[in-house]
mmCIF file of the N, C-alpha and C atoms, coordinates in Angstrom:
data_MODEL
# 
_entry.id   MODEL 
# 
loop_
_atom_site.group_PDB 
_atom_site.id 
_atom_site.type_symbol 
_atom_site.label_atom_id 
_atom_site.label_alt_id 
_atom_site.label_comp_id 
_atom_site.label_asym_id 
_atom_site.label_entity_id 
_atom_site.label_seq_id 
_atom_site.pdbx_PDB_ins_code 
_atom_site.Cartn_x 
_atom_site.Cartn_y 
_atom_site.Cartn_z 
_atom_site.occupancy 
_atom_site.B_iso_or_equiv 
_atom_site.pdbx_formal_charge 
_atom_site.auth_seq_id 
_atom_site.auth_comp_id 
_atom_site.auth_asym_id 
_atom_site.auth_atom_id 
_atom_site.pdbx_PDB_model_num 
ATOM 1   N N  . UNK A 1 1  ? 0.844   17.839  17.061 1.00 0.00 ? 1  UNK A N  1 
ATOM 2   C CA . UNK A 1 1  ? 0.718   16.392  17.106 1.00 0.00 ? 1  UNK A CA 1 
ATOM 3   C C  . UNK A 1 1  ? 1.560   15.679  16.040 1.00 0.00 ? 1  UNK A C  1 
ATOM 4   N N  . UNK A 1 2  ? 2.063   16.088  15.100 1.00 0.00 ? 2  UNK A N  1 
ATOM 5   C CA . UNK A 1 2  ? 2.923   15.566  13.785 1.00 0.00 ? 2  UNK A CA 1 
ATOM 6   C C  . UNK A 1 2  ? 4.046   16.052  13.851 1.00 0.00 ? 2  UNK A C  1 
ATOM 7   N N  . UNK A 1 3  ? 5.257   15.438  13.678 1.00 0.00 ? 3  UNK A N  1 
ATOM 8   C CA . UNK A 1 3  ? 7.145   15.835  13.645 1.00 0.00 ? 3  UNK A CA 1 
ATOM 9   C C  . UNK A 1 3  ? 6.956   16.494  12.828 1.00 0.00 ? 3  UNK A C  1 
ATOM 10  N N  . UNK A 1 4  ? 6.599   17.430  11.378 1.00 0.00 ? 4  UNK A N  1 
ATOM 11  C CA . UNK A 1 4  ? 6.488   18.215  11.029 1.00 0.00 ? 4  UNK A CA 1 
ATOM 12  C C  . UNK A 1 4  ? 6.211   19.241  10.889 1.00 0.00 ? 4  UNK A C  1 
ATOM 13  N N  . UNK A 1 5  ? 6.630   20.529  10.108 1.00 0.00 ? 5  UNK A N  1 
ATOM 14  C CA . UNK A 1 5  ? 5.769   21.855  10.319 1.00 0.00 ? 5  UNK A CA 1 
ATOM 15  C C  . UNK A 1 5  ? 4.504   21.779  9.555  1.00 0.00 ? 5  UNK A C  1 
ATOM 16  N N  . UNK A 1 6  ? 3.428   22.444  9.672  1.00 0.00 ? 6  UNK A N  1 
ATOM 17  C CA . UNK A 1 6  ? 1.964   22.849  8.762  1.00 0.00 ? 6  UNK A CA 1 
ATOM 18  C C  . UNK A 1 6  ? 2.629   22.757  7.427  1.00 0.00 ? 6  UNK A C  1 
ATOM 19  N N  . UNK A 1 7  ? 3.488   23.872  7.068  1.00 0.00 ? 7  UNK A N  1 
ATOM 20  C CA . UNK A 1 7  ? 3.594   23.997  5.379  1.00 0.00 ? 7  UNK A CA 1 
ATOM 21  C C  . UNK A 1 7  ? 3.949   22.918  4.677  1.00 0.00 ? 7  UNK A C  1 
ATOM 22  N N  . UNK A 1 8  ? 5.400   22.321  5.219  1.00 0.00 ? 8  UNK A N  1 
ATOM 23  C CA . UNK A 1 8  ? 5.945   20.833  4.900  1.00 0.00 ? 8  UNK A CA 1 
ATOM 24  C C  . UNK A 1 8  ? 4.172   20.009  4.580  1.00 0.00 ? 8  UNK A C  1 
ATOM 25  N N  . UNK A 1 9  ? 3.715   19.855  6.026  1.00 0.00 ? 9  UNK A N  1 
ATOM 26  C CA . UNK A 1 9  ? 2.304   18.667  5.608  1.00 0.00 ? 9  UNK A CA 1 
ATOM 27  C C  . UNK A 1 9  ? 1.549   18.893  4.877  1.00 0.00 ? 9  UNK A C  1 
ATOM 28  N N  . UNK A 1 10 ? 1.301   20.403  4.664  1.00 0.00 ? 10 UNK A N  1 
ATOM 29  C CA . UNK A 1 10 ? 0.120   20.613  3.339  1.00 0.00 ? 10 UNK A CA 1 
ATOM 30  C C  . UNK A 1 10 ? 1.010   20.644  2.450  1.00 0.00 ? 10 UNK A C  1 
ATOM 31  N N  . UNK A 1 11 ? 2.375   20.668  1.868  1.00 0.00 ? 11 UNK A N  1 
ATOM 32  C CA . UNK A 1 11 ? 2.714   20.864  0.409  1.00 0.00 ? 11 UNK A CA 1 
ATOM 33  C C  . UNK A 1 11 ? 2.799   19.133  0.190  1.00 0.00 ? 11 UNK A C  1 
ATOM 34  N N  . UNK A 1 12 ? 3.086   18.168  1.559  1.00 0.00 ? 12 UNK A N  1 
ATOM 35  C CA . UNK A 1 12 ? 2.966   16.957  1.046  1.00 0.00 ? 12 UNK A CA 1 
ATOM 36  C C  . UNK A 1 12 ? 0.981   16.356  0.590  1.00 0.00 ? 12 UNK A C  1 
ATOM 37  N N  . UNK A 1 13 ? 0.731   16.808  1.374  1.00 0.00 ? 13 UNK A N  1 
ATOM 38  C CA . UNK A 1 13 ? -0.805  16.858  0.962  1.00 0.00 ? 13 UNK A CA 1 
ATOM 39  C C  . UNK A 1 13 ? -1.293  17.268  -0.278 1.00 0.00 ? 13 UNK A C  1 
ATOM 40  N N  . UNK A 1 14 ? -0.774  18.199  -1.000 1.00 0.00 ? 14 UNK A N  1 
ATOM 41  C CA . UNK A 1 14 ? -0.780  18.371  -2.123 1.00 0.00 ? 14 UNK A CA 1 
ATOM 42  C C  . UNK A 1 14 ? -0.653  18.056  -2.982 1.00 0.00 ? 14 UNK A C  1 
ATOM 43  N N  . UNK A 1 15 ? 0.693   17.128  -3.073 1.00 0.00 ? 15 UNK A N  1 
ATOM 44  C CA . UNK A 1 15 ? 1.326   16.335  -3.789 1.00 0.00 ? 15 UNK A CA 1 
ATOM 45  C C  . UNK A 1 15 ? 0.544   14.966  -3.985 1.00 0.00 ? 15 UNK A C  1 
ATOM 46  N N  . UNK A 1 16 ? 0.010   14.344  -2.526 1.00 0.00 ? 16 UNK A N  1 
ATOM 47  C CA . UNK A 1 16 ? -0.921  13.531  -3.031 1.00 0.00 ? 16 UNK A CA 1 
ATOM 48  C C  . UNK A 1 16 ? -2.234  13.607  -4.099 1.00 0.00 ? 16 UNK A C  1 
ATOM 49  N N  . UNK A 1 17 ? -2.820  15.203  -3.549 1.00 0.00 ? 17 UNK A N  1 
ATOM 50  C CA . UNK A 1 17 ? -3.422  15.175  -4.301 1.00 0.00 ? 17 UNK A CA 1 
ATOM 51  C C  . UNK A 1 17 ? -3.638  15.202  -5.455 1.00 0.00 ? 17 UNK A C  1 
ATOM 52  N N  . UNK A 1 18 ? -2.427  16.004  -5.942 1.00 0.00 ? 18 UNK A N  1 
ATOM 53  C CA . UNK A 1 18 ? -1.727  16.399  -7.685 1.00 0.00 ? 18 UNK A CA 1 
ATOM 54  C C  . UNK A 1 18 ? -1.492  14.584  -8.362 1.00 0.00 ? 18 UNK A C  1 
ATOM 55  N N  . UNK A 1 19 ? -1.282  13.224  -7.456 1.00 0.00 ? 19 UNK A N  1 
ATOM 56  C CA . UNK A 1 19 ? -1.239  12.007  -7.452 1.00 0.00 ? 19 UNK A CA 1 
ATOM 57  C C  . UNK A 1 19 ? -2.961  11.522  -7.786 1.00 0.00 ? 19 UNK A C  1 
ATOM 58  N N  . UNK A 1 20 ? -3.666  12.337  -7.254 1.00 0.00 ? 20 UNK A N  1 
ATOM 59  C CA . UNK A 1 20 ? -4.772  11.596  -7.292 1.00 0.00 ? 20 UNK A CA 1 
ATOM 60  C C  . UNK A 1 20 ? -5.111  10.384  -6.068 1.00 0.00 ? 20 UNK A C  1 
ATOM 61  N N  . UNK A 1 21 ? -4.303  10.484  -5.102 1.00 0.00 ? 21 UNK A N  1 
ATOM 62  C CA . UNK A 1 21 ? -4.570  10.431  -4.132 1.00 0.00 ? 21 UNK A CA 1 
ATOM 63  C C  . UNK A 1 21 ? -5.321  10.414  -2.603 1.00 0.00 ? 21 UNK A C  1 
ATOM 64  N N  . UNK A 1 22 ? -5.439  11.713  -2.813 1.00 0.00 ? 22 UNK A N  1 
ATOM 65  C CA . UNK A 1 22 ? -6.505  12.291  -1.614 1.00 0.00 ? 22 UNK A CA 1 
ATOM 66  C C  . UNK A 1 22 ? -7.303  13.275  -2.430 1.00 0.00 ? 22 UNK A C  1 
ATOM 67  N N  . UNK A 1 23 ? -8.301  13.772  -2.040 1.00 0.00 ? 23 UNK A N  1 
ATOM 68  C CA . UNK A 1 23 ? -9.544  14.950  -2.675 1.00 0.00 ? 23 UNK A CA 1 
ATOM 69  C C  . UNK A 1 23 ? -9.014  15.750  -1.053 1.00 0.00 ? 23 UNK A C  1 
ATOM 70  N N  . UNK A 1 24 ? -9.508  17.353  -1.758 1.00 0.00 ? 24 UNK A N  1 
ATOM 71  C CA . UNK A 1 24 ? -9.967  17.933  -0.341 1.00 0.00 ? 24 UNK A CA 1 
ATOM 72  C C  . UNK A 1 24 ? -11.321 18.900  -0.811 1.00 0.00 ? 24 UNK A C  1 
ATOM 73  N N  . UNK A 1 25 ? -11.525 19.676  -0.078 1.00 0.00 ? 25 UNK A N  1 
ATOM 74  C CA . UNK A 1 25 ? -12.516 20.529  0.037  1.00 0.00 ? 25 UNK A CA 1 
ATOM 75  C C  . UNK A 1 25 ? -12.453 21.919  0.911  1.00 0.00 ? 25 UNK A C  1 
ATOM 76  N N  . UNK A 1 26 ? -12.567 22.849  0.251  1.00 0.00 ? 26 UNK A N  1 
ATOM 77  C CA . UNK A 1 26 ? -12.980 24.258  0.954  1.00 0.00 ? 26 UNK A CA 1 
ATOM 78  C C  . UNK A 1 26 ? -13.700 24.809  1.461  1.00 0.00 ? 26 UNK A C  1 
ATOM 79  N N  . UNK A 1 27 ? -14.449 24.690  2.507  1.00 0.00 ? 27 UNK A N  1 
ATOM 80  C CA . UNK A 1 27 ? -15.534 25.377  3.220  1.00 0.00 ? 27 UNK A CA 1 
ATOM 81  C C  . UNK A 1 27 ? -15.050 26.779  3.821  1.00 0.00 ? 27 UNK A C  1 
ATOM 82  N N  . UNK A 1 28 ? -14.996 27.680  3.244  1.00 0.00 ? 28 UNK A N  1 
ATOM 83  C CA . UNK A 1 28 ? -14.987 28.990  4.049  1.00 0.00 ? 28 UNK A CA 1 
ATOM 84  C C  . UNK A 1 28 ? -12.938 29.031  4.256  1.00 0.00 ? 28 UNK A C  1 
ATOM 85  N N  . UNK A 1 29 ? -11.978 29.108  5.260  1.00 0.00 ? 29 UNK A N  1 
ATOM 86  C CA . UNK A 1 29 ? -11.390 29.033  5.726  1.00 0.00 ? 29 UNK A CA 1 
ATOM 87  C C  . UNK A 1 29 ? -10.566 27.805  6.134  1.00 0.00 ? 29 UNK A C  1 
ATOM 88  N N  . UNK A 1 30 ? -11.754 26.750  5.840  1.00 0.00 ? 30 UNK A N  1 
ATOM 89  C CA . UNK A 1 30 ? -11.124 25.069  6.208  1.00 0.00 ? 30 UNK A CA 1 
ATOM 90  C C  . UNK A 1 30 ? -10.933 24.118  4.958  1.00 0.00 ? 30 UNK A C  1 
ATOM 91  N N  . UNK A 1 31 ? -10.001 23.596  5.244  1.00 0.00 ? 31 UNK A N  1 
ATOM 92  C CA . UNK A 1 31 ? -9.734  22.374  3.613  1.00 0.00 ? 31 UNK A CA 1 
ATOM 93  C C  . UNK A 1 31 ? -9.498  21.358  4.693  1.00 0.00 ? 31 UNK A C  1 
ATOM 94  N N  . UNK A 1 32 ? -10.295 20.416  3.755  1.00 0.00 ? 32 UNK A N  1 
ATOM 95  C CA . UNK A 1 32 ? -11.098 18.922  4.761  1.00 0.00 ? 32 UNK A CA 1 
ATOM 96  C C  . UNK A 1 32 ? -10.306 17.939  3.330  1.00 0.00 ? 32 UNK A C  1 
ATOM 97  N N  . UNK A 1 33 ? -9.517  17.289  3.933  1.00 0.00 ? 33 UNK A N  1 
ATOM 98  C CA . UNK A 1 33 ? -8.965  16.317  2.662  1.00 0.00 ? 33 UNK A CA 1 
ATOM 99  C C  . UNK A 1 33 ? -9.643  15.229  3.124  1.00 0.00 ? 33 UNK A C  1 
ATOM 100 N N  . UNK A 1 34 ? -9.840  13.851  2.514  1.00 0.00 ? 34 UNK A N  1 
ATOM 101 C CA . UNK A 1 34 ? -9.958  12.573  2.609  1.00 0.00 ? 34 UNK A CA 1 
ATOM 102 C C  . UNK A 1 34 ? -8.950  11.525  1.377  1.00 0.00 ? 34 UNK A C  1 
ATOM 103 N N  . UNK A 1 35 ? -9.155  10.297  1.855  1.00 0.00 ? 35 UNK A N  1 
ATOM 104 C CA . UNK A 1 35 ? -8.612  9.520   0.956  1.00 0.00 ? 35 UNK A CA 1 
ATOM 105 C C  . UNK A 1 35 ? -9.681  9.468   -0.629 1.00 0.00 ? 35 UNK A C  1 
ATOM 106 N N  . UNK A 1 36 ? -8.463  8.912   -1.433 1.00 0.00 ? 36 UNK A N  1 
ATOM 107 C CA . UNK A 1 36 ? -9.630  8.882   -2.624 1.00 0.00 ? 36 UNK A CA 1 
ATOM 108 C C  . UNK A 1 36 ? -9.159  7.306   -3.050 1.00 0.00 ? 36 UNK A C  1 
ATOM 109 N N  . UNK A 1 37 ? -10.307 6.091   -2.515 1.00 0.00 ? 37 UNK A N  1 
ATOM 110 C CA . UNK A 1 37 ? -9.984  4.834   -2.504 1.00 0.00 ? 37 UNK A CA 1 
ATOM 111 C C  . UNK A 1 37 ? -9.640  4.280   -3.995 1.00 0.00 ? 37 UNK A C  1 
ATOM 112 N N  . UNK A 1 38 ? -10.244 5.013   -4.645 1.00 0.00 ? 38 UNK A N  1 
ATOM 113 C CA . UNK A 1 38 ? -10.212 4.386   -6.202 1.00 0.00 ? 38 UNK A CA 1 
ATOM 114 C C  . UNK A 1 38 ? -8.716  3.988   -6.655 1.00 0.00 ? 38 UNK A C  1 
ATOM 115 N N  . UNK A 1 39 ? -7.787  4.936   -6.736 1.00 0.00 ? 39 UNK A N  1 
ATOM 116 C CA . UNK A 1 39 ? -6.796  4.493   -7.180 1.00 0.00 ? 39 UNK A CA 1 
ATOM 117 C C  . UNK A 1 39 ? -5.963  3.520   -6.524 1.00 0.00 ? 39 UNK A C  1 
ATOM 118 N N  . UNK A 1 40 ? -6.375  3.266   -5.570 1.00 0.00 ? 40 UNK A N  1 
ATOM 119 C CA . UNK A 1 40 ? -5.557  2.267   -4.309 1.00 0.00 ? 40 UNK A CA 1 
ATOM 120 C C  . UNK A 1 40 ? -6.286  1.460   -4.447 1.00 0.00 ? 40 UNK A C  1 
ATOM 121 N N  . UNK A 1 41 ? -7.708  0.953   -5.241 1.00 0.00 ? 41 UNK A N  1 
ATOM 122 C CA . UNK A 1 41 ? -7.841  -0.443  -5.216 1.00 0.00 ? 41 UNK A CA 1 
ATOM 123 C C  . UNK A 1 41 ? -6.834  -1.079  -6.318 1.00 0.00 ? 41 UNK A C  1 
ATOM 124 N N  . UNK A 1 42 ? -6.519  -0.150  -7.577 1.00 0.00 ? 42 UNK A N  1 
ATOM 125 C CA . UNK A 1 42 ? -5.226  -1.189  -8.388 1.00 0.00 ? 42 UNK A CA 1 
ATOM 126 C C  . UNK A 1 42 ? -4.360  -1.602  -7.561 1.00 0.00 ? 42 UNK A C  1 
ATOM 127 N N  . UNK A 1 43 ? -3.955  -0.701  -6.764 1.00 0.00 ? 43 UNK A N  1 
ATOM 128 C CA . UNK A 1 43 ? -2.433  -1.443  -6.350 1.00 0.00 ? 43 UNK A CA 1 
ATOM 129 C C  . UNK A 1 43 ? -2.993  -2.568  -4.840 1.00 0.00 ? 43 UNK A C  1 
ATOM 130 N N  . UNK A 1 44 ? -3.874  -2.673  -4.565 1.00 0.00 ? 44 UNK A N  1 
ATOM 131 C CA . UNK A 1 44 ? -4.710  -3.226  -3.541 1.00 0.00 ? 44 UNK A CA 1 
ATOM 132 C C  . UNK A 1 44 ? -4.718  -4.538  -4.390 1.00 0.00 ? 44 UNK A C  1 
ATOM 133 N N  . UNK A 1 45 ? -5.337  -4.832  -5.904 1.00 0.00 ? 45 UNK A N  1 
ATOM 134 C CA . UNK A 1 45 ? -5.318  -5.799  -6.475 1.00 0.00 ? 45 UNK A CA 1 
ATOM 135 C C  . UNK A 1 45 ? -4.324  -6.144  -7.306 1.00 0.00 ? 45 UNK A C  1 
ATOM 136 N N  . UNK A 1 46 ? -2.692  -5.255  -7.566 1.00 0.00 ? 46 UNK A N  1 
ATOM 137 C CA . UNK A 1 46 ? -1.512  -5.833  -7.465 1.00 0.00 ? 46 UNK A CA 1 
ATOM 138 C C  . UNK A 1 46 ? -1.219  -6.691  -6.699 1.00 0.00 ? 46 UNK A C  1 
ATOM 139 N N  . UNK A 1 47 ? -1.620  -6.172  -5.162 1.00 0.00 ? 47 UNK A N  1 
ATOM 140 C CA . UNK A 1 47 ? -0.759  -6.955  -4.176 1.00 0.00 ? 47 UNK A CA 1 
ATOM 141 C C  . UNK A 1 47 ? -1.034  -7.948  -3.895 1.00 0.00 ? 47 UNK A C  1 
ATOM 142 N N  . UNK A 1 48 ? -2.601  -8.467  -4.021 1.00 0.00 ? 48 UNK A N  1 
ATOM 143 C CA . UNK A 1 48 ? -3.130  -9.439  -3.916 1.00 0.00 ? 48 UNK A CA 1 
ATOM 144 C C  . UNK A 1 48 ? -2.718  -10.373 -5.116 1.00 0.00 ? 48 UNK A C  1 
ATOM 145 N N  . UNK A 1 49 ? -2.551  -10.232 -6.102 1.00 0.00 ? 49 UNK A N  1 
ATOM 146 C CA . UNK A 1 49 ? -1.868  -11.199 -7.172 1.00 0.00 ? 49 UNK A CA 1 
ATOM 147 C C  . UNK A 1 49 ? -0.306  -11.500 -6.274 1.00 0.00 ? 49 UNK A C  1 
ATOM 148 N N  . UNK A 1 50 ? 0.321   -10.444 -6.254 1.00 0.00 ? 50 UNK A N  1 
ATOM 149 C CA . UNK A 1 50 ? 1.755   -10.882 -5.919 1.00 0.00 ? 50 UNK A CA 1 
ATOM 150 C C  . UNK A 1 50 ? 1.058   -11.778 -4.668 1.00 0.00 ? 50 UNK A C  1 
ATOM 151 N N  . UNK A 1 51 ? 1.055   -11.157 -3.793 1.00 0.00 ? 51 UNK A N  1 
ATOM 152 C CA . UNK A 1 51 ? 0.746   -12.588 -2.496 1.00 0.00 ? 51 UNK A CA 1 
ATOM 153 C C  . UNK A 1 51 ? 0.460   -13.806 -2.759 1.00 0.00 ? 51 UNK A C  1 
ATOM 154 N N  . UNK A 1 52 ? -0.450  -13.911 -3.796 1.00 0.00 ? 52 UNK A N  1 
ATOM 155 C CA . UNK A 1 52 ? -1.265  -15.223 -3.917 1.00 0.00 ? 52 UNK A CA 1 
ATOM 156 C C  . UNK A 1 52 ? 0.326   -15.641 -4.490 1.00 0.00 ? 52 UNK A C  1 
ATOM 157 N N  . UNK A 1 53 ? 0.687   -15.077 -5.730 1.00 0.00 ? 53 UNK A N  1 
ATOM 158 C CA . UNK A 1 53 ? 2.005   -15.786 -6.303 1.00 0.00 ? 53 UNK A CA 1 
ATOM 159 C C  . UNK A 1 53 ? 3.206   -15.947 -5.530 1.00 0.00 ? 53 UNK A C  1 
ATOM 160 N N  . UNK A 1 54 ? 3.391   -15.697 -4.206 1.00 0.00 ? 54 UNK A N  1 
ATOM 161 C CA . UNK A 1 54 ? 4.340   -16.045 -3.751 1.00 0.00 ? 54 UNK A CA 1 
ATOM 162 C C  . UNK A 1 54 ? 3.992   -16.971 -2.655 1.00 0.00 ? 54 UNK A C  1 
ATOM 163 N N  . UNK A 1 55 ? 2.566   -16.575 -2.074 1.00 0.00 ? 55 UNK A N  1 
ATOM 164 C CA . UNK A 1 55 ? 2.768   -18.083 -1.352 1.00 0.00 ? 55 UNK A CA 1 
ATOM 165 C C  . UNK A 1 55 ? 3.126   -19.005 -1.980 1.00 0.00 ? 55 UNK A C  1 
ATOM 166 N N  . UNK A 1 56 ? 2.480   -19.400 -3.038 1.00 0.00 ? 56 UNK A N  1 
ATOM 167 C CA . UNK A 1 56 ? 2.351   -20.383 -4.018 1.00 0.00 ? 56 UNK A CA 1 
ATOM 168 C C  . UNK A 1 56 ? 4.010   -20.936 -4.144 1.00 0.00 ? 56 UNK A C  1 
ATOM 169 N N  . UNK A 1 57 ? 4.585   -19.951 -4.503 1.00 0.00 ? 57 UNK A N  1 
ATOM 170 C CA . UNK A 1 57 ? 5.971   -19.990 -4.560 1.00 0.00 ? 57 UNK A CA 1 
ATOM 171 C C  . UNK A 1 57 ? 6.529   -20.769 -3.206 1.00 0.00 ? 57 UNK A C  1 
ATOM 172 N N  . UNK A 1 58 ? 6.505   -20.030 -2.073 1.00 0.00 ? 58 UNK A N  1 
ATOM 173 C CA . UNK A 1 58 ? 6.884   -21.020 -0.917 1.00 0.00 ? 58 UNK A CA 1 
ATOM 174 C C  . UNK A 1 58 ? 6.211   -22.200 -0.327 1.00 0.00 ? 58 UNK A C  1 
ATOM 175 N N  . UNK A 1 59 ? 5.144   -22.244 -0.846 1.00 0.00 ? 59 UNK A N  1 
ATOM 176 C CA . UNK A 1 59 ? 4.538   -23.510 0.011  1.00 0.00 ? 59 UNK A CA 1 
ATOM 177 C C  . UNK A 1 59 ? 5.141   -24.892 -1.057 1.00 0.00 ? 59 UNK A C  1 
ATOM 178 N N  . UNK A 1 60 ? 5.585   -24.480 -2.347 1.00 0.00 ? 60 UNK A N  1 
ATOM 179 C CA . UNK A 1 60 ? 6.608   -25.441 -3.409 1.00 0.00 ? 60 UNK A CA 1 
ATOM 180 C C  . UNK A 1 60 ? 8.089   -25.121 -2.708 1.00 0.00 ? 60 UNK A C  1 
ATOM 181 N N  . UNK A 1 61 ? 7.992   -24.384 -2.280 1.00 0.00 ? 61 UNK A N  1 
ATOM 182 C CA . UNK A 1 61 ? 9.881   -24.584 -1.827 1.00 0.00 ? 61 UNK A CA 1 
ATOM 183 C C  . UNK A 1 61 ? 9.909   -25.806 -0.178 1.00 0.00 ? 61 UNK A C  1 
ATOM 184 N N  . UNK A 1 62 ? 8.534   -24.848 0.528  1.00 0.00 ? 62 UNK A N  1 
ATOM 185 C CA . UNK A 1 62 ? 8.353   -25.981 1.656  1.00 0.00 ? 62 UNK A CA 1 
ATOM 186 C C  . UNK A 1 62 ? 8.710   -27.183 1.095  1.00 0.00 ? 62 UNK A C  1 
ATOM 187 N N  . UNK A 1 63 ? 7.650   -27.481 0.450  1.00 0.00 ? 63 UNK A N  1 
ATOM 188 C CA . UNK A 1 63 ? 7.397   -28.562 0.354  1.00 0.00 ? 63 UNK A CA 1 
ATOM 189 C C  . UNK A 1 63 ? 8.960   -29.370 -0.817 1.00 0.00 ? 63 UNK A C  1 
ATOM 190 N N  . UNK A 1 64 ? 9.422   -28.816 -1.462 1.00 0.00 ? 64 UNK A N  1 
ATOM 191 C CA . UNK A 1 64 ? 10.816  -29.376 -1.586 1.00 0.00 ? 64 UNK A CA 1 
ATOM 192 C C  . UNK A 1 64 ? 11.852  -29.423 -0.592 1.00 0.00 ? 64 UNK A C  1 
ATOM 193 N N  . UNK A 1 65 ? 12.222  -28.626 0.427  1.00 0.00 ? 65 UNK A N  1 
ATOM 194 C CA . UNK A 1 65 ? 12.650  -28.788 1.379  1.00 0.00 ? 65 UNK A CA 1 
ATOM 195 C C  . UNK A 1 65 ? 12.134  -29.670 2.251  1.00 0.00 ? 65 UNK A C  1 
ATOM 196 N N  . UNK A 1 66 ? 11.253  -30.121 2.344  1.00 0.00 ? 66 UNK A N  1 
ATOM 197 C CA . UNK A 1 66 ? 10.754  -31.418 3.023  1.00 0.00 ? 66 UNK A CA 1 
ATOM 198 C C  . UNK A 1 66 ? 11.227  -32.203 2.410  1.00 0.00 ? 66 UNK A C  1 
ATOM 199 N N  . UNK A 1 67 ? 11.080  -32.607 1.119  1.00 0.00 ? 67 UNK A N  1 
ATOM 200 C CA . UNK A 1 67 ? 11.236  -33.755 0.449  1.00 0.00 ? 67 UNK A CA 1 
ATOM 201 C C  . UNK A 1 67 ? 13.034  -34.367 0.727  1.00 0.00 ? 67 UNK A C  1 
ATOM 202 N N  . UNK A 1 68 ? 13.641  -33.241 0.463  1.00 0.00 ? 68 UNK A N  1 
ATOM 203 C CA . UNK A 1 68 ? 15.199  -33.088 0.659  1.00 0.00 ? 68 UNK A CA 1 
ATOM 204 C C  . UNK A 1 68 ? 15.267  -33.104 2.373  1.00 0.00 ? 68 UNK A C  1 
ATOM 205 N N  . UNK A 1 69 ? 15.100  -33.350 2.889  1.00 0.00 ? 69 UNK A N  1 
ATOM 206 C CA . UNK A 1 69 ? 14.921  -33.416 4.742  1.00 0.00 ? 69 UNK A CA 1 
ATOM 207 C C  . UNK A 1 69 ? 14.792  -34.965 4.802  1.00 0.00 ? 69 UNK A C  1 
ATOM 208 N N  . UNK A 1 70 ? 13.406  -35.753 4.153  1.00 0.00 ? 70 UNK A N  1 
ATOM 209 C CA . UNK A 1 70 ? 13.182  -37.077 3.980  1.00 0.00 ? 70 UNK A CA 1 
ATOM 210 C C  . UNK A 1 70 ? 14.393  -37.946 3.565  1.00 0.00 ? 70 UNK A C  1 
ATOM 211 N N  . UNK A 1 71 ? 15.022  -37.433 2.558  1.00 0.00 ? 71 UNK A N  1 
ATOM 212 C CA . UNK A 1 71 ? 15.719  -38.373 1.951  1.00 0.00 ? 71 UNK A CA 1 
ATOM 213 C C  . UNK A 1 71 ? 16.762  -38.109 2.597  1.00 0.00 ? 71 UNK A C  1 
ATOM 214 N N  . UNK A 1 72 ? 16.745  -37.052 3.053  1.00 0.00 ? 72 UNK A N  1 
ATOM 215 C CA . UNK A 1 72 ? 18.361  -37.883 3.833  1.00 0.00 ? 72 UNK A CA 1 
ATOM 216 C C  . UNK A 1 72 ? 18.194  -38.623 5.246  1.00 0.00 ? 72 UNK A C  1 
ATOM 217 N N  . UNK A 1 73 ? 17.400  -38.564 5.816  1.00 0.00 ? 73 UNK A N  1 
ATOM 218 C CA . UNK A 1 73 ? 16.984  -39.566 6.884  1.00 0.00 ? 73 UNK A CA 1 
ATOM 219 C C  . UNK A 1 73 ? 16.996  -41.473 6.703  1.00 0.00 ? 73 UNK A C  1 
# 
């Protein structure tokens, strides 16, 4: 089901995890990874600062570009 081979996806799987990334787990024969949300809420609440600061940013450019639209009419 994935363009990749098994080894390629688990050594990238790994890597997340060595990131702190994903957790997995060993039951017998099976490794069960999941996400590990914690560290992705920082950059979750990076992005949300940048967003807020750039709308902000364009809805002042809108709105100067309007102004410059007006006056030349």
């Amino acid at each position: 089901p994935f363009e990749m081979a098994l080894p390629s996806f688990i050594d990238h799987l790994k890597i997340l995890e060595g990131c702190g990334l994903v957790r997995s787990q060993k039951t017998g024969r099976v490794r069960t990874y999941e996400l590990a949300p914690e560290p992705l809420k920082l950059a979750e609440s990076w992005l949300a600062e940048q967003r807020t600061l750039w709308e902000r940013r364009l809805d002042q450019f809108d709105a100067y570009v309007m102004t410059l639209k007006e006056q030349e009419t």
